[in-house]
C-alpha positions as CSV (number, residue, x, y, z in Angstrom):
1,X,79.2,45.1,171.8
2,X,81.6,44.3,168.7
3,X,85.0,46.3,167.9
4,X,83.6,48.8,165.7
5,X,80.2,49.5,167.5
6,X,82.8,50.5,170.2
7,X,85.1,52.6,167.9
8,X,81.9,54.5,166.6
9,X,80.9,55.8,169.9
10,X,84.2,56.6,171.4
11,X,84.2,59.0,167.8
12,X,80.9,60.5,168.4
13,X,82.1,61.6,172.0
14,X,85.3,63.2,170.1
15,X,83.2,64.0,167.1
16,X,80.7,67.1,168.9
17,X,82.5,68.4,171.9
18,X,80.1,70.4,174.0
19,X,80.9,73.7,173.3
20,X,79.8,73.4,169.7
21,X,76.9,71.8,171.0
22,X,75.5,74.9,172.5
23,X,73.0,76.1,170.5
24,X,72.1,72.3,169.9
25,X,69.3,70.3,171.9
26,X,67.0,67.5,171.7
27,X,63.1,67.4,170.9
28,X,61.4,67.6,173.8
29,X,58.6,65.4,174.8
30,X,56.3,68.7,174.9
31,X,57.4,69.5,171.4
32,X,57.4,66.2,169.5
33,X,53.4,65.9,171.0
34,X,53.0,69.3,169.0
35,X,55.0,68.7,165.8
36,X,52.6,65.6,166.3
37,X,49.0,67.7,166.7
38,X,50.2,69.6,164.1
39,X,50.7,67.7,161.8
40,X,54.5,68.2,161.3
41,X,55.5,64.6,162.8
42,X,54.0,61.1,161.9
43,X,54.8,57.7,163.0
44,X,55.5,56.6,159.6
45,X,57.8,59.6,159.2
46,X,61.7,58.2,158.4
47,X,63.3,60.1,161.1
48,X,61.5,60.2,164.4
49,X,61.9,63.1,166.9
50,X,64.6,61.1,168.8
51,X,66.9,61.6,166.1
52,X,66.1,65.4,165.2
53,X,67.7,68.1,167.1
54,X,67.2,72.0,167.5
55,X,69.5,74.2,166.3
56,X,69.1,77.3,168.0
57,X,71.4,80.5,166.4
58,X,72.0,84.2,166.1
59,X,70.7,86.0,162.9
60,X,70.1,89.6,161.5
61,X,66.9,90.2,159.9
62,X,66.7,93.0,157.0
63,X,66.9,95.9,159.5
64,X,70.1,94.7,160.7
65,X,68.4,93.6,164.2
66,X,69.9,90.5,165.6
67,X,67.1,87.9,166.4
68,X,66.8,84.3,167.6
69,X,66.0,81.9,165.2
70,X,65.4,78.1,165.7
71,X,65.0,75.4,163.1
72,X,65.1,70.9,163.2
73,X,67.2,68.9,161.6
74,X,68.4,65.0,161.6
75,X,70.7,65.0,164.5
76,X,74.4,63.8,162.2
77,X,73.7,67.1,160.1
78,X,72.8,69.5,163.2
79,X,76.6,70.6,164.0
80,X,76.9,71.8,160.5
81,X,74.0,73.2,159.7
82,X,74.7,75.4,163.3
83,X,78.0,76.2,161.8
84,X,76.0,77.5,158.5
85,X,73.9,79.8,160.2
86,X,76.8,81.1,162.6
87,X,78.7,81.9,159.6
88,X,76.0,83.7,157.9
89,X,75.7,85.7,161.2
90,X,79.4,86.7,160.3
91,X,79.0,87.8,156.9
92,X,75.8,89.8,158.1
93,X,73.6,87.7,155.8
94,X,70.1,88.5,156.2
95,X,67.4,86.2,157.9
96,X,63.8,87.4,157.8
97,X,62.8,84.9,160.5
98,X,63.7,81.1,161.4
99,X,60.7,79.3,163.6
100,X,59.9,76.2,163.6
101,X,57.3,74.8,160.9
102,X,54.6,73.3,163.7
103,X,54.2,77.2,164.0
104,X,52.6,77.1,160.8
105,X,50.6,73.6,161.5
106,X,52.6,72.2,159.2
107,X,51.8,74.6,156.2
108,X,54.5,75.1,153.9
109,X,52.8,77.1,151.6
110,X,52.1,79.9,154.9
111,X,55.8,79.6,156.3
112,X,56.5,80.3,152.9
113,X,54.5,83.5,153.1
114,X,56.0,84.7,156.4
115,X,59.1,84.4,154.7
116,X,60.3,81.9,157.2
117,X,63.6,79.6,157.2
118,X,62.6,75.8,158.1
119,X,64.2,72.6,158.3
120,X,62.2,69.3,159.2
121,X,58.8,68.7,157.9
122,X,57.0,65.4,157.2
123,X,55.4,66.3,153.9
124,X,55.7,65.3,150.3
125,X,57.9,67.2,147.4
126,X,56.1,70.1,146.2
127,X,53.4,69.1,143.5
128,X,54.7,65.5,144.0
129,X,53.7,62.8,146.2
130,X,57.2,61.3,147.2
131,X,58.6,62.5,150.5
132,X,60.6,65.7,150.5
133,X,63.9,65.4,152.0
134,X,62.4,67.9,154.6
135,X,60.8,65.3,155.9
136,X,64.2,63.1,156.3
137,X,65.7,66.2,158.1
138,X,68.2,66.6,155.4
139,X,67.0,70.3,153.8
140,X,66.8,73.7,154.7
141,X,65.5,76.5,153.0
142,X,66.5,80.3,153.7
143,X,64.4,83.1,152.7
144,X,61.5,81.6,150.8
145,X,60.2,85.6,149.3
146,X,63.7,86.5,148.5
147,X,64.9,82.8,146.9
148,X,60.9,81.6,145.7
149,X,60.1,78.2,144.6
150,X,58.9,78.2,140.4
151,X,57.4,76.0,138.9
152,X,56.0,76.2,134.9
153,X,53.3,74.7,133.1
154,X,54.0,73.0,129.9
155,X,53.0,76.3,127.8
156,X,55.7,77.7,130.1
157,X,53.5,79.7,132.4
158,X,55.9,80.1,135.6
159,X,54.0,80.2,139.3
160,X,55.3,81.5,142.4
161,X,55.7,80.4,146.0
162,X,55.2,82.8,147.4
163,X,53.3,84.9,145.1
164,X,55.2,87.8,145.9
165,X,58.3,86.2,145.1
166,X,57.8,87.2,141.7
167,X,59.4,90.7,142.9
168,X,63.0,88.5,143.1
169,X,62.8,86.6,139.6
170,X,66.1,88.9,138.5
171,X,68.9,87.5,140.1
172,X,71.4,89.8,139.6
173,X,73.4,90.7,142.9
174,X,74.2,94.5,141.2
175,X,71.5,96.4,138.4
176,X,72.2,99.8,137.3
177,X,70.0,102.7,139.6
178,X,69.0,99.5,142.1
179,X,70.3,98.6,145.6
180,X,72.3,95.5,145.6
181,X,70.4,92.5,146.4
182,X,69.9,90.8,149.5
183,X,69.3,87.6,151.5
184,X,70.1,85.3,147.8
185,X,70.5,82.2,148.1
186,X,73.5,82.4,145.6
187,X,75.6,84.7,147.6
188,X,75.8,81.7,150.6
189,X,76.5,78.8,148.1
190,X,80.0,78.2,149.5
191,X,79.1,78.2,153.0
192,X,76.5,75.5,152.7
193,X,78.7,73.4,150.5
194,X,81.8,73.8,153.0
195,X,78.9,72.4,155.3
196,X,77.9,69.2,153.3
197,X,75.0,71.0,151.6
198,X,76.2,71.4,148.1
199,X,73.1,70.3,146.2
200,X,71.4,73.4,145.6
201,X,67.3,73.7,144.1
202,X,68.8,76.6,142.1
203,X,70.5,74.4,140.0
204,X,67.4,72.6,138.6
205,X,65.1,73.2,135.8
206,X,62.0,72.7,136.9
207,X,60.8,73.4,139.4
208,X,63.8,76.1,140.3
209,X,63.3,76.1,144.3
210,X,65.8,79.1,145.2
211,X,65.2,78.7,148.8
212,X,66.1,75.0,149.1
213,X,69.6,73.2,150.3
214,X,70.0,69.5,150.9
215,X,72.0,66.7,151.0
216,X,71.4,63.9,147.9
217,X,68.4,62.0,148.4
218,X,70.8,58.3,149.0
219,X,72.7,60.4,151.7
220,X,69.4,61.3,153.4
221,X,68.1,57.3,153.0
222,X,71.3,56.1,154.5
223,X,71.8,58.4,157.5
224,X,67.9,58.2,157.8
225,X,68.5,54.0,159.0
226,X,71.8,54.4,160.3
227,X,72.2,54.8,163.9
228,X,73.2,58.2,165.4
229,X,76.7,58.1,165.6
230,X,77.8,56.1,162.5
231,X,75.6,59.3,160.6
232,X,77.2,61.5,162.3
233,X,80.8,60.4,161.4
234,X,79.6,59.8,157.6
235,X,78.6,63.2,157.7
236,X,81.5,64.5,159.4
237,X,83.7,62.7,156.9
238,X,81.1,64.0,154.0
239,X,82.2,67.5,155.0
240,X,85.9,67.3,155.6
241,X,86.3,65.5,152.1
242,X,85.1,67.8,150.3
243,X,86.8,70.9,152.0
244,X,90.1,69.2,151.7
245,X,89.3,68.7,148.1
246,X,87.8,72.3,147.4
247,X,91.0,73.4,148.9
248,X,92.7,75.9,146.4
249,X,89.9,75.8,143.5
250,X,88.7,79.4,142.1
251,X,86.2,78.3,139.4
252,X,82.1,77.0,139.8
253,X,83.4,74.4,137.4
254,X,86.4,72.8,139.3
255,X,84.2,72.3,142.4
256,X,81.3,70.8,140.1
257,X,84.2,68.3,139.2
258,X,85.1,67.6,142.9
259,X,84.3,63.6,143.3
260,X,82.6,63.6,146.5
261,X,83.4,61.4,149.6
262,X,79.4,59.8,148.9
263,X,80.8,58.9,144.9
264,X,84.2,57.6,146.2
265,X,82.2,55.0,149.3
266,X,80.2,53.9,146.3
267,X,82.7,53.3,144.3
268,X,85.1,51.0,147.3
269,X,81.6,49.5,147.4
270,X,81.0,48.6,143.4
271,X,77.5,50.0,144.5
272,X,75.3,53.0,143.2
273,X,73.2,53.2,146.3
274,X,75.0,53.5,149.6
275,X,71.8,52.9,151.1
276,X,71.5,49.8,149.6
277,X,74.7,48.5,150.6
278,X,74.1,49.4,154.0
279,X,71.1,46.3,154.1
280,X,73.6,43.8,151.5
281,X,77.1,44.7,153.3
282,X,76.5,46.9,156.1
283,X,79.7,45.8,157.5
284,X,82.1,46.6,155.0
285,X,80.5,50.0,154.3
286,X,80.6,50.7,158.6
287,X,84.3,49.6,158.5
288,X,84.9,52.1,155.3
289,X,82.9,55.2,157.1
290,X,85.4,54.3,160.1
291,X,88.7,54.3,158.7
292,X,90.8,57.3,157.9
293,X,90.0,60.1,155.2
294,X,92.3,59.9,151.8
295,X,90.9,62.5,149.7
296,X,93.9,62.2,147.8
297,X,93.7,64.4,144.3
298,X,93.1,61.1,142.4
299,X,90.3,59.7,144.6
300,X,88.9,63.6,144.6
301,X,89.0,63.7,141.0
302,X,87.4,60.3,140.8
């Protein structure tokens, strides 16, 4: 076992004491074989259930009832994305329901319709063939009729999913003689982003997907083929970069400059994939994920 092999797991012991792994388990063998019969898990999915974990949580639903909810994700993100949920338990952020997707065989279209929160999912983008970063473990989506997915034609016809989502195309937090909204996407931006999920399906053109969070697509390659721990502390360090440089900006635009700790490997690395540095220099780039954070203001300003 070499120097930094070691070094890496003695981290990951420090990295996720037990008491924040809690509401955190493995895949059981009884629930890969149905994420399996349902369609949910392949063998040629990129992440395979030994490296998803359940994240189990607390949530209110729209009647203020506290619930259980439950939803998979690749194991480096899990801590943070129990953190997310925990915190939106705080602000009293509303959850219609969280199971997970195999109770829908798979259907993304019908958890979509029961309004349910999901994580992992081996399927394709929307519409698209590639591989949505669902299936990578690396995306959640909240709420799916509050925050709907839309898509338009190219004579600018918009669709729905789900249809009723259509109901929540104004997304306004206060109207004049309406009650304030509830369960948007928008109003949890920050706690996703202090999380590591700061790329946000609001922020595209088309489709818009309100409902969606993720990590970058080269984040969710890399962790995908590294091994457990060394995700885990890339992710960890992901996080804590960018809340030491968040620290003290007001403004949408300051944290859209923030250089994140992803752009700042690549650029130690000369590189514009990390993931394809990790098969021409893995090395180098597991002896940079190891050493100590300088999110310094240059190196956060980029």
């Amino acid at each position: 076992m070499n120097k930094t092999l070691r070094r890496l797991m003695y981290i990951s012991v420090l990295l996720y004491p037990l008491s924040a792994l809690a509401d955190i388990s493995r895949i059981s063998e009884t629930q890969c074989l149905k994420m399996s019969e349902t369609g949910v898990m392949d063998k040629h999915a990129p992440v395979q259930c030994g490296r998803l974990r359940n994240v189990s949580f607390t949530h209110v639903d729209f009647q203020g009832i506290e619930k259980t909810g439950q939803i998979v994700v690749l194991d480096a993100v899990a801590p943070y994305v129990e953190n997310i949920f925990t915190q939106l338990l705080h602000k009293k952020f509303p959850i219609h329901q969280a199971v997970t997707i195999e109770h829908f065989s798979g259907d993304d279209d019908k958890s979509m319709q029961a309004n349910n929160s999901s994580g992992f999912n081996y399927r394709a983008i929307t519409g698209q063939q590639s591989l949505s970063l669902h299936a990578y473990g690396a995306a959640v989506d909240i709420n799916p009729l509050q925050n709907p997915f839309v898509s338009f034609t190219s004579w600018g016809t918009a669709t729905f999913k789900p249809l009723k989502g259509h109901q929540y195309l104004n997304r306004m937090h206060s109207r004049l003689n309406k009650e304030n909204s509830r369960g948007f996407a928008e109003q949890v931006l920050a706690v996703f982003a202090q999380n590591g999920f700061i790329y946000w399906g609001g922020y595209w053109d088309t489709p818009i997907d309100f409902q969606h969070f993720q990590t970058s697509r080269d984040m969710a390659y890399l962790m995908s083929d590294l091994d457990g721990a060394s995700a885990g502390l890339f992710f960890k360090n992901y996080v804590n970069w960018y809340r030491q440089c968040s620290t003290g900006l007001t403004t949408q635009a300051q944290l859209f400059a923030v250089n994140d700790y992803a752009s700042y490997l690549k650029k130690r690395l000369k590189t514009k994939s990390l993931h394809t540095s990790l098969k021409t220099d893995k090395q180098q780039l597991l002896n940079l994920i190891t050493q100590q954070l300088n999110s310094s203001p240059e190196n956060c300003s980029g």
